[in-house]
C-alpha positions as CSV (number, residue, x, y, z in Angstrom):
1,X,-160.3,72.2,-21.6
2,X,-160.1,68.5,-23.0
3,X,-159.9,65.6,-20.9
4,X,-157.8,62.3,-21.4
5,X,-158.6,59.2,-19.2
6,X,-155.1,57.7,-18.0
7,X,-153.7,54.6,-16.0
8,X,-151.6,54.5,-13.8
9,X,-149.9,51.5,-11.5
10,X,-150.8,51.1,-7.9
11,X,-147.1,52.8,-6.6
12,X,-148.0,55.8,-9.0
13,X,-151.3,56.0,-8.0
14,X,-150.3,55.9,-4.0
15,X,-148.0,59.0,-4.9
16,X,-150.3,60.9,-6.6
17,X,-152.4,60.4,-3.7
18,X,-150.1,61.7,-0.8
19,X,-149.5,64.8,-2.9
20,X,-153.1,65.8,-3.1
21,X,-153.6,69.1,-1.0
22,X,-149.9,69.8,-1.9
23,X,-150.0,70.0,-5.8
24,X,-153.6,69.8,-5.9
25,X,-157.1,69.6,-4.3
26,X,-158.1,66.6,-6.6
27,X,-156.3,63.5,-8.0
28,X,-157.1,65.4,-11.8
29,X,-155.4,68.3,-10.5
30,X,-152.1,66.9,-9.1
31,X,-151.8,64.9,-12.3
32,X,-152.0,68.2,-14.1
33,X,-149.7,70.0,-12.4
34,X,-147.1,66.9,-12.6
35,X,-147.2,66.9,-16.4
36,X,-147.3,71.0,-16.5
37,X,-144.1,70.9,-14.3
38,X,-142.7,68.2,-16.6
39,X,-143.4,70.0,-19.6
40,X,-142.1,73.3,-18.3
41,X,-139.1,71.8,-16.9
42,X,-138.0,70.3,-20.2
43,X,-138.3,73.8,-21.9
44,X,-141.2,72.5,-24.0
45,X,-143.0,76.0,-23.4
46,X,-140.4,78.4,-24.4
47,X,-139.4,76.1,-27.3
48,X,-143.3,76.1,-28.1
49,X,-143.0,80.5,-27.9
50,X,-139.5,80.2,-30.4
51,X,-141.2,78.3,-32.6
52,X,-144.7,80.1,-32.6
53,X,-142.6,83.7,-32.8
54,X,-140.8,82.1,-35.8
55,X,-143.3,80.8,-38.0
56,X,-145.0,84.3,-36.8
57,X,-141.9,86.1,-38.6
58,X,-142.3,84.1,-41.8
59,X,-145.5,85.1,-42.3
């Protein structure tokens, strides 16, 4: 796993606080989540898989 180091303002930082225990045990983890939810709510994982089974087909 590779870490990143990230800012956020004070609001943003307040939110991610209230939702630790709820999307997460630690401020790392409910960041996580949030950008894996992001991610996977903008299709960016199946379009990842299309692409991957593509270029897979090419070969």
């Amino acid at each position: 796993m590779k870490t990143i180091l990230v800012s956020f303002p004070e609001g943003i930082f307040d939110t991610i606080l209230s939702l630790k225990g709820e999307m997460g045990e630690s401020k790392s983890e409910v960041v996580r989540n949030i950008v894996i939810a992001y991610l996977s709510e903008q299709g960016f994982f199946s379009k990842m898989r299309i692409r991957g089974i593509a270029s897979k087909k090419g070969r």
